[in-house]
KOLPA-970748 format. One record per residue: residue in three letters; x, y, z of N, C-alpha, C in turn; chain; residue number from 1. Coordinates in steps of 0.02 Angstrom, whole numbers, plus 50000, padded with zeros to 5 digits. Layout:
<rs>
residuo/n.px/n.py/n.pz/ca.px/ca.py/ca.pz/c.px/c.py/c.pz/cadena/num
ALA/X/Y/Z/X/Y/Z/X/Y/Z/A/NUM
...
</rs>
This chain:
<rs>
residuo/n.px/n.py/n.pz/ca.px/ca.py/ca.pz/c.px/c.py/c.pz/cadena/num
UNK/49067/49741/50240/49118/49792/50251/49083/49860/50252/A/1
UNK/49129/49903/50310/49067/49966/50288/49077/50026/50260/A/2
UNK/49050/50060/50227/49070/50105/50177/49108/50153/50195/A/3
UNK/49120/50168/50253/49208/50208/50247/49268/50174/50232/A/4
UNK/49254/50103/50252/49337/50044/50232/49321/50045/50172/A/5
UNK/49250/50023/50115/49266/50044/50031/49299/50105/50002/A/6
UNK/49259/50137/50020/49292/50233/50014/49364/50215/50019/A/7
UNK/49401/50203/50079/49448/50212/50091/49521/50139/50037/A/8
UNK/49489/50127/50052/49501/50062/50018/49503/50065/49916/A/9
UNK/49457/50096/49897/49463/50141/49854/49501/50191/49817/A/10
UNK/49508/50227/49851/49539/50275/49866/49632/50247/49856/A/11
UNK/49649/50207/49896/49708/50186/49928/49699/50140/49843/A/12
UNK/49675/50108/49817/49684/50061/49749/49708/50107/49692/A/13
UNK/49664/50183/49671/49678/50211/49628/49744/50265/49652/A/14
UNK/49768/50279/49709/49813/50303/49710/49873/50257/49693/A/15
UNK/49869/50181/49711/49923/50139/49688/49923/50105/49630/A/16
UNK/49873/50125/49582/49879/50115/49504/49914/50174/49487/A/17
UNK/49898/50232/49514/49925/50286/49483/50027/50296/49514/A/18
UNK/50019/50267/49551/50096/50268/49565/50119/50203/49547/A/19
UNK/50076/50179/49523/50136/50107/49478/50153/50123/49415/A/20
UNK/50107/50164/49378/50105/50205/49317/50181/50260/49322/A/21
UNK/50165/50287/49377/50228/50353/49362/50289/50312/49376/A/22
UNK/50274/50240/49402/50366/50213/49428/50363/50190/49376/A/23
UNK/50339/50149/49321/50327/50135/49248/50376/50196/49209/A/24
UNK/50343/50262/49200/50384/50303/49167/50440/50309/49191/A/25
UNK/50461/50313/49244/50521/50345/49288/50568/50273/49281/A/26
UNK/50537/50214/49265/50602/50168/49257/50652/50176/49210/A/27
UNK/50605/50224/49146/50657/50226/49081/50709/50271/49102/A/28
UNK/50698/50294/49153/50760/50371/49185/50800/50334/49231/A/29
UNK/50769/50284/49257/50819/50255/49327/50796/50184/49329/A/30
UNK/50816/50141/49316/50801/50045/49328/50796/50057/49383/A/31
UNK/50822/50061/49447/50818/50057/49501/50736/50041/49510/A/32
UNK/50691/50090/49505/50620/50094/49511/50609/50030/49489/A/33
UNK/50600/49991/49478/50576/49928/49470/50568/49901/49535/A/34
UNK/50623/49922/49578/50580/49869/49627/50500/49917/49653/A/35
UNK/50515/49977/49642/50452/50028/49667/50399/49997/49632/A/36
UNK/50407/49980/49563/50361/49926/49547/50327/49861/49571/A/37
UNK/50363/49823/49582/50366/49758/49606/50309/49782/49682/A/38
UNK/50341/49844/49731/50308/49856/49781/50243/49902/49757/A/39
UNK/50217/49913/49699/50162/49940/49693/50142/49873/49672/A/40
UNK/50144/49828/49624/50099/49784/49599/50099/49731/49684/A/41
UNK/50122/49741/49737/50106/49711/49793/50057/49736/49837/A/42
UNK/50059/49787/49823/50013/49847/49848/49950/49843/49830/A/43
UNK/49932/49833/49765/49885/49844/49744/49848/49776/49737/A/44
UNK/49882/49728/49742/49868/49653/49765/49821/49648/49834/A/45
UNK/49864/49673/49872/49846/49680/49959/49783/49714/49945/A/46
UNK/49782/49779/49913/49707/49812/49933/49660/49770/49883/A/47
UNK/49672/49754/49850/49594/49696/49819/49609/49660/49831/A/48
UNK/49632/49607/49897/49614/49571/49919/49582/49584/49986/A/49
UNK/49597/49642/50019/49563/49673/50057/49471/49694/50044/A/50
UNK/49482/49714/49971/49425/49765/49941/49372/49716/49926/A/51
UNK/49405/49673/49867/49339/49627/49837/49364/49536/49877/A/52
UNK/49413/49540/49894/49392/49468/49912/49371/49455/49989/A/53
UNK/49381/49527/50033/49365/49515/50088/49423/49477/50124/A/54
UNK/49486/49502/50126/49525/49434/50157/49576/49477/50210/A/55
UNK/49581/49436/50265/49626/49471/50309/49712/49487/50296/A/56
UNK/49717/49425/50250/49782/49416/50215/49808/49474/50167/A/57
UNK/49755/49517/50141/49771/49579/50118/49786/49634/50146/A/58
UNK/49785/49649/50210/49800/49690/50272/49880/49660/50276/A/59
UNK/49888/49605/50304/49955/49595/50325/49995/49588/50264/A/60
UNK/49985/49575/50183/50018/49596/50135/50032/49669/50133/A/61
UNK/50000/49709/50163/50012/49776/50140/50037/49803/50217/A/62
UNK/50044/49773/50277/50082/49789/50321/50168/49747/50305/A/63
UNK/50153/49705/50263/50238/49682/50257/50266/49734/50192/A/64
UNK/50218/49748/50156/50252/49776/50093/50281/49857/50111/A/65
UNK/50245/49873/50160/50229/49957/50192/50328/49937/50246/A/66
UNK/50328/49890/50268/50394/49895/50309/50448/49883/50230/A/67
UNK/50438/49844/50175/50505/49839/50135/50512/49901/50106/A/68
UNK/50458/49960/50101/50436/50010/50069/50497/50068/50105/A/69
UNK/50470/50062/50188/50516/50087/50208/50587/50086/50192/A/70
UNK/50612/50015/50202/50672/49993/50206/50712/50022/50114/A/71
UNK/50656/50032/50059/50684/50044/49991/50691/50089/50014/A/72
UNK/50630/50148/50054/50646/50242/50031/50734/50242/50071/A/73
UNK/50738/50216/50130/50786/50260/50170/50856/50224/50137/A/74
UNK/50846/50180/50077/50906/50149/50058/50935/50184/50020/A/75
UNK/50863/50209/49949/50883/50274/49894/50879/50330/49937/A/76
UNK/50881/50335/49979/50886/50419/50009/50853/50452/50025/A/77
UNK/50777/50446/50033/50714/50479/50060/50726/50496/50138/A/78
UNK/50723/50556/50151/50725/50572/50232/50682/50515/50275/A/79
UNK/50704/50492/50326/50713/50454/50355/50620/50445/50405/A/80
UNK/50615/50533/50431/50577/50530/50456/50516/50544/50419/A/81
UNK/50509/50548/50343/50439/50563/50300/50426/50475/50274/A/82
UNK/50472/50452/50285/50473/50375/50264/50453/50337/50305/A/83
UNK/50466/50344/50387/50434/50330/50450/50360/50365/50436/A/84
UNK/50342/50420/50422/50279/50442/50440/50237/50401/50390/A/85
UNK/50263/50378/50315/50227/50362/50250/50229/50299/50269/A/86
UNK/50258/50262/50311/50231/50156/50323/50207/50151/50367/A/87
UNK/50205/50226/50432/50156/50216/50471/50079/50229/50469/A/88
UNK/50081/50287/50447/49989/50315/50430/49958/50265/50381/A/89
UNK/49997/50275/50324/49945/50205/50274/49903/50159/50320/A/90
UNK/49959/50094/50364/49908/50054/50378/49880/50065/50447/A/91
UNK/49910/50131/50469/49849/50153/50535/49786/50168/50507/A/92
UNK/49771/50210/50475/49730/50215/50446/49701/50174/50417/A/93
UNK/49726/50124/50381/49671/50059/50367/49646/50032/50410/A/94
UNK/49692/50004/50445/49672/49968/50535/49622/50007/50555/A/95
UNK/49619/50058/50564/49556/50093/50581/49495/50087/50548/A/96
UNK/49511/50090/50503/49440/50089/50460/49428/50013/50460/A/97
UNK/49462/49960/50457/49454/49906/50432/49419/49852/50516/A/98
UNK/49441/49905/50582/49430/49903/50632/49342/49854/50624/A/99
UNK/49312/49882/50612/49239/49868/50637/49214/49831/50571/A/100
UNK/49263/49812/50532/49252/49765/50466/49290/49706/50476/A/101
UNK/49313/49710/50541/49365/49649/50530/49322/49577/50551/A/102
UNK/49267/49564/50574/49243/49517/50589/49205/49468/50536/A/103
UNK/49198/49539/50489/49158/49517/50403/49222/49472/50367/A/104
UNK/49280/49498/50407/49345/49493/50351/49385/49403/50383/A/105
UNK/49393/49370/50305/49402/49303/50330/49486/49295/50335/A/106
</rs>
C-alpha cells in the first residue's frame, strides 16, 4: 500500500475514534446518537480493514456505511446538501488514494 493511502487512511481512523468518543458523550444528552455510534464503530471497522488487513471489503463497508450515514443526517435534520457533500468526498477521496493500492488489496 502506498504511503499516501496509510497517511490517509490514518488520518480517516483517528478522526473516527474521535467521533465515536463525542457520540459516546452526546448519547447521555440524546439516545438517538447511538445509532451515530453503531455507524462509527462500522467506520472504524471498514478503515482497519482497509489499513492493516489489506482487504477490499473495507472500502465497500465504508461505502455502505457512508450511504446509511447519509440517510441518518437528512432524517435528524442535517442540511441536505452538507450531508450529500460529507458521503461523497470521504470515499472519493479514498478511492483515490486507494486507486494505485488496489491491486495489493485482496
Amino acid at each position: 500500500m502506498k504511503t499516501g493511502a496509510k497517511v490517509w487512511l490514518w488520518i480517516m481512523l483517528v478522526a473516527n475514534v474521535m467521533a465515536l468518543v463525542s457520540y459516546l458523550f452526546l448519547t447521555l444528552t440524546a439516545p438517538a446518537y447511538i445509532l451515530y455510534i453503531v455507524a462509527e464503530a462500522g467506520m472504524i471497522t471498514a478503515v482497519c480493514l482497509m489499513l492493516f488487513f489489506r482487504r477490499r471489503l473495507g472500502f465497500y463497508l465504508f461505502l455502505c456505511i457512508a450511504a446509511v450515514a447519509l440517510v441518518m443526517n437528512i432524517m435528524f435534520g442535517a442540511p441536505i446538501i452538507s450531508s450529500l457533500i460529507g458521503a461523497v468526498v470521504g470515499p472519493l477521496i479514498t478511492y483515490l488514494v486507494l486507486k494505485g493500492s488496489w491491486e495489493a488489496m485482496s
